[in-house]
C-alpha positions in Angstrom: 112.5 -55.7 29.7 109.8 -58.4 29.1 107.3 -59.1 32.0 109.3 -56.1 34.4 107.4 -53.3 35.6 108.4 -50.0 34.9 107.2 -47.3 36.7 107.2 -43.7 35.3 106.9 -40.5 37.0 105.1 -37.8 34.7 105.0 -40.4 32.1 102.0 -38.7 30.3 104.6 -35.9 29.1 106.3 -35.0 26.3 108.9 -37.3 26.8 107.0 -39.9 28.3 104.2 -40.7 25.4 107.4 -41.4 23.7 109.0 -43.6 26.0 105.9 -45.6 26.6 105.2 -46.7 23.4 108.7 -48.0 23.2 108.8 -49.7 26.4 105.3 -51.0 25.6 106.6 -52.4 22.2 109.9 -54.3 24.4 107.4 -56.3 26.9 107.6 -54.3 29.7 104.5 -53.3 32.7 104.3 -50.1 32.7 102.9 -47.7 35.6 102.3 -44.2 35.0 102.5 -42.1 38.2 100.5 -38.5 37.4 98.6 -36.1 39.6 95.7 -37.0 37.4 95.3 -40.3 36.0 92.6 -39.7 34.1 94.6 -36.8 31.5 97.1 -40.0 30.7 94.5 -42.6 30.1 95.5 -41.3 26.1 98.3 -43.5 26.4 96.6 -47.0 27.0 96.6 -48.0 23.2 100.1 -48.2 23.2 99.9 -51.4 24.9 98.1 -54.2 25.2 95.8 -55.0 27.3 96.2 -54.6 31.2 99.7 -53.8 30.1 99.8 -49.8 30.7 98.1 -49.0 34.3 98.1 -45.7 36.1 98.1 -44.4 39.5 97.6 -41.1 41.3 100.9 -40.2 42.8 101.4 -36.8 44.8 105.5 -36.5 44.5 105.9 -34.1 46.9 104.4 -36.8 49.1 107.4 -39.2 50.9 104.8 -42.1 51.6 102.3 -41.7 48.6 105.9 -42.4 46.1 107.3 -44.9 48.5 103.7 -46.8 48.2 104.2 -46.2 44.2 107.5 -47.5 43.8 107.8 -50.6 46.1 106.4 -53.3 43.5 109.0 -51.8 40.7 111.7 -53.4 38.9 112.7 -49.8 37.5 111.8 -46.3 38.0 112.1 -43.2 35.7 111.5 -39.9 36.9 110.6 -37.6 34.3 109.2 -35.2 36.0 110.3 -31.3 35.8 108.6 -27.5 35.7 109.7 -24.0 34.2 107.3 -22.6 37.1 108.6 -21.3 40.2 105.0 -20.8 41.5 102.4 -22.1 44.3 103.3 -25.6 45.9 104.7 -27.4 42.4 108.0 -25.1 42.4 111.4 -25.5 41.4 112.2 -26.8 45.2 109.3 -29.2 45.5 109.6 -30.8 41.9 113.5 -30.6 41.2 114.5 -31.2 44.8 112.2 -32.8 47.0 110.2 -34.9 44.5 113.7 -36.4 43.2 114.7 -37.1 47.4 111.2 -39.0 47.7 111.7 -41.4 44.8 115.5 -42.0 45.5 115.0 -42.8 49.2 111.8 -44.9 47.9 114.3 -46.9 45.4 116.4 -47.7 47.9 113.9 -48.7 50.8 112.6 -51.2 48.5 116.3 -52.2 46.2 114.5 -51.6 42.9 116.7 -52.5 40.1 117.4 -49.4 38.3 116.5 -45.4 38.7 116.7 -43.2 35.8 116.4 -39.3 36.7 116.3 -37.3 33.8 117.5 -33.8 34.6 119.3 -31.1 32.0 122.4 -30.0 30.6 122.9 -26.9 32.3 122.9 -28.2 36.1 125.5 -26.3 38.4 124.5 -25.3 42.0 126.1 -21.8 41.2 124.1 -20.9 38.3 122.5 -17.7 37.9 119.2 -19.4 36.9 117.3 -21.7 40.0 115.9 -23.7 37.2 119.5 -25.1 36.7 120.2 -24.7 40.6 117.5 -26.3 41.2 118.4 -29.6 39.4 121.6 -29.7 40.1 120.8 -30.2 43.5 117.9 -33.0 42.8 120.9 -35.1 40.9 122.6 -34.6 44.4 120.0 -35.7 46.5 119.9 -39.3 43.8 123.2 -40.4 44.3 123.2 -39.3 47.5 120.3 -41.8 48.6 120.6 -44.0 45.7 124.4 -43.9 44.2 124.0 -46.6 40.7 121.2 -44.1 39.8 121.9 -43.0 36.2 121.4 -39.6 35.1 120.4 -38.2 31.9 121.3 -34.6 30.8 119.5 -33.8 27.6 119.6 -30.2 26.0 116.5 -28.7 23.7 114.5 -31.3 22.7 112.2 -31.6 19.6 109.9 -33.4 18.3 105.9 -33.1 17.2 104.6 -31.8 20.5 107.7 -30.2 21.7 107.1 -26.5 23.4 109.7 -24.4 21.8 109.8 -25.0 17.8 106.4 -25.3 17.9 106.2 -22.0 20.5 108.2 -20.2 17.9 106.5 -20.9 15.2 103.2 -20.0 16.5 104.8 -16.7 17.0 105.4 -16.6 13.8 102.4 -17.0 12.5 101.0 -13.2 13.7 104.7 -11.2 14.8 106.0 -9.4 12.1 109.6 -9.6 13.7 111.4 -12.5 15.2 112.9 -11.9 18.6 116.9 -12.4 18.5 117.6 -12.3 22.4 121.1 -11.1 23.3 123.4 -8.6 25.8 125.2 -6.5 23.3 124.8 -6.3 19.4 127.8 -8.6 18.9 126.1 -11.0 21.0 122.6 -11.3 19.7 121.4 -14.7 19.1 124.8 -16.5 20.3 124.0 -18.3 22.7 124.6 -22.3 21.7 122.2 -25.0 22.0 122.4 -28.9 20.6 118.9 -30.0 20.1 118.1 -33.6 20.3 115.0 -35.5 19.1 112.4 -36.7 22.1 112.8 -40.6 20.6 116.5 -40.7 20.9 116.0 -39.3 24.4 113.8 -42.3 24.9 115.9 -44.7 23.0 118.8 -43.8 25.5 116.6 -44.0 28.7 115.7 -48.0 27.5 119.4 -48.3 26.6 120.5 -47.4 29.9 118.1 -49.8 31.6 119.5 -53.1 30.2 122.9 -53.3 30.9 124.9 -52.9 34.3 127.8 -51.1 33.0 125.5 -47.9 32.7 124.7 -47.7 36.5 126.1 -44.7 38.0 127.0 -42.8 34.8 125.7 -39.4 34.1 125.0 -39.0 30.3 124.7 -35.5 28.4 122.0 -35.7 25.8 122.3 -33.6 22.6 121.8 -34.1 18.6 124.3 -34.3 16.1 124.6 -30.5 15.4 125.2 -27.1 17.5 122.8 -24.1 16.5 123.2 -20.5 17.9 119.5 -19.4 18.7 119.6 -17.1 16.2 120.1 -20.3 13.8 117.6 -22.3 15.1 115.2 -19.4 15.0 115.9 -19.3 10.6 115.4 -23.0 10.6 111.8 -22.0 12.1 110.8 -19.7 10.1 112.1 -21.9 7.1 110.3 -24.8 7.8 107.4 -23.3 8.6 107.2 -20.8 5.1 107.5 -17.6 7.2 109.8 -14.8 6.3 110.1 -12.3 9.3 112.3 -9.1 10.3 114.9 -10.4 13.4 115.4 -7.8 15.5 117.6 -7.6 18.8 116.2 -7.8 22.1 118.4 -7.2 24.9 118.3 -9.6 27.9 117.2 -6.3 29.9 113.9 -5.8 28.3 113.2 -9.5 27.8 113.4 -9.9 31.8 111.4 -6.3 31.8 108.4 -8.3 29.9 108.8 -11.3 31.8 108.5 -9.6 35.2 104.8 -9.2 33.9 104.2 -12.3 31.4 105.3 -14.8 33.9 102.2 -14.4 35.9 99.4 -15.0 33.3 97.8 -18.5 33.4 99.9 -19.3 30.4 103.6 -18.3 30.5 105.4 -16.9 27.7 108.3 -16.4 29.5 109.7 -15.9 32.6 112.7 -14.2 34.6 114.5 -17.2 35.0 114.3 -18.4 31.5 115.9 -14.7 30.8 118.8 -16.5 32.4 118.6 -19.4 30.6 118.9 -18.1 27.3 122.2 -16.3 28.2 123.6 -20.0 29.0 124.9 -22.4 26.2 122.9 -25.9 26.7 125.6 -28.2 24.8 127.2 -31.2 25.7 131.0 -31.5 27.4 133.8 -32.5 25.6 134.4 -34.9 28.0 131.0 -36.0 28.8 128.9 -39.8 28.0 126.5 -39.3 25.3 124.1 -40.9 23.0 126.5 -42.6 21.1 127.8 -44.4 24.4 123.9 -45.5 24.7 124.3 -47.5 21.5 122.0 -44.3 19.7 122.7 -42.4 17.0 121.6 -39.5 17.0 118.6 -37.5 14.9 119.5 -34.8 12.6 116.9 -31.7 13.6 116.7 -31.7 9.7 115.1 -34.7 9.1 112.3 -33.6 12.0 111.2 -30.5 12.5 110.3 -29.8 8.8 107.6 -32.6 9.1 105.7 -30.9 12.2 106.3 -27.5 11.3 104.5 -27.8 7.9 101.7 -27.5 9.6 101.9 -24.0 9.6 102.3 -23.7 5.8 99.1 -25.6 5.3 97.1 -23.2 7.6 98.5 -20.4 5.7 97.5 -22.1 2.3 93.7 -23.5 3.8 93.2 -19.4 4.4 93.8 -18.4 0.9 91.2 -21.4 -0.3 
C-alpha cells in the first residue's frame, strides 16, 4: 500500500475515520471524496503531512467522479443513506452513485474497487433500502467485474448509530421497545454485529492480494443476537434497567409514517421492514476469517462506549 493512492468515497463516515487511520498507518495517499471537504478536514492528523487530501465530489455526478477517480490506484466506495428523500435517495446513492464510480474505474483501469454494500441485498426484498443495493452491487460487476464486495451486518463501535441510538433512549424511556409481528415473535429477528475496525481491517485485506478480486464477502462478528438480546446487552452496559414491552411491526410503521419526516429520523417505514429481516451471514458465504481477520467479540466493545451513560447518571447525583 505504500506510496499508492487510495481514494475513498464518504471516507469522513463512520466507517471511513476508521479505515483512514489504518491505511494512513500502511503508507498509503489517501483522497477523501465528500460533498463537503471542509466537515472531513477532522481526519488530517491521522496522517502525515500532505498525506490525507480531500476533494469535493458530487456522486451523483458521472464526470465530477470520473475526474475523482482517474489518478487512483484503488477506490472504496463507502458511501450509503437510510433516507429515501430529496435528490440523495436510495436510487441516486445505492444505484447511480455505485454506476458512476464503476464505469469511472474502468475508464481509467484502476487497480482495485471495493463497494461496500450490506447483508441483506436481494432485488425482491420487501425493503428498497436492501432493493436498492442489491442492484448498485449489479451495476459494479456489471461495469467493473474484479470489483470486490463487502456485505457487513450491524456494525458497532464508539460512534456507531444504533447502540449508541439505543442507549440514548434509554436514558429518558421508561420501557424498551421489543419490535415484532406476533407475541411469539417479539424481538426475534437475528442480527451478527461486527466491529467498524474489523470491517476496515477486511477492506485493507482485500486490497493486497489478487486472489480476493471478484469475491463477495459477508461481514459479521463472532456471535448471533436476537434484537431483543442485543437490546439487554444495552441496557447492561449502559447501567439501565427498563420495562421491554412488544411493539408490533404495525404501530412501529404507524409512528414512522410521521417520525420519518422530522429533520432527524428516528425511524422510518422502510427500516420497519428491515427489522422484520435477519442480517446474518450465509452458511456458505466468504467472511472475515477468509480476510485473514478475526473477528471482535461485541463484548469486549460496546461496554467501553456505552459507560458513558453510567457516568452521566453518576455526574447528576454529584
Amino acid at each position: 500500500m505504500n506510496n499508492d493512492v487510495v481514494t475513498i468515497f464518504g471516507g469522513s463516515g463512520f466507517i471511513g475515520r476508521h479505515l483512514v487511520r489504518s491505511l494512513a498507518s500502511k503508507g498509503a495517499l489517501i483522497r477523501i471524496a465528500v460533498r463537503n471537504p471542509n466537515k472531513a478536514k477532522f481526519l488530517q492528523p491521522l496522517g502525515d503531512v500532505g498525506q490525507i487530501t480531500f476533494v469535493k465530489s458530487n456522486i451523483i455526478d458521472r464526470e465530477s467522479v470520473s475526474q475523482i477517480v482517474k489518478d487512483s490506484d484503488h477506490v472504496i466506495n463507502l458511501v450509503g443513506t437510510f433516507s429515501n428523500k430529496g435528490k440523495e435517495n436510495f436510487d441516486s446513492i445505492h444505484v447511480q452513485s455505485p454506476r458512476n464510480i464503476s464505469l469511472a474505474c474502468k475508464t481509467y483501469g484502476i487497480k482495485s474497487l471495493i463497494h461496500v454494500s450490506s447483508i441483506g441485498v436481494d432485488q425482491k426484498s420487501p425493503s428498497q433500502y436492501f432493493k436498492s443495493k442489491a442492484y448498485g452491487e449489479e451495476e459494479v460487476i456489471k461495469n467493473f467485474p474484479e470489483a470486490i464486495i463487502h456485505r457487513p451486518s450491524l456494525i458497532f463501535g464508539p460512534q456507531d448509530k444504533f447502540f449508541n441510538l439505543f442507549a440514548s433512549i434509554a436514558q429518558y424511556s421508561p420501557f424498551m421497545p421489543i419490535f415484532g409481528e406476533t407475541f411469539f415473535s417479539y424481538g426475534k429477528t437475528l442480527y451478527q454485529p461486527v466491529y467498524v475496525q474489523d470491517v476496515g481491517n477486511g477492506i485493507i485485506n482485500s486490497l493486497k492480494e489478487n486472489r480476493f478480486r471478484g469475491k463477495i464477502f459477508e461481514i459479521g462478528g463472532p456471535s448471533i443476537y436476537t434484537f431483543q438480546e442485543i437490546i439487554e446487552l444495552v441496557l447492561k452496559y449502559s447501567g439501565k434497567k427498563r420495562f421491554l414491552i412488544p411493539f408490533p411491526f404495525a404501530y412501529a410503521k404507524i409512528l414512522a409514517t410521521f417520525t420519518e419526516f422530522l429533520p432527524i429520523n428516528l425511524i422510518t417505514r422502510d427500516q420497519v421492514k428491515q427489522l422484520k429481516l435477519d442480517n446474518i451471514i450465509g452458511s456458505k458465504s466468504l467472511t472475515l476469517r477468509d480476510l485473514g481477520v478475526t473477528p471482535t467479540p461485541l463484548e469486549s466493545i460496546v461496554p467501553s462506549y456505552l459507560d458513558k451513560f453510567k457516568r452521566d447518571k453518576r455526574e447528576r447525583r454529584v
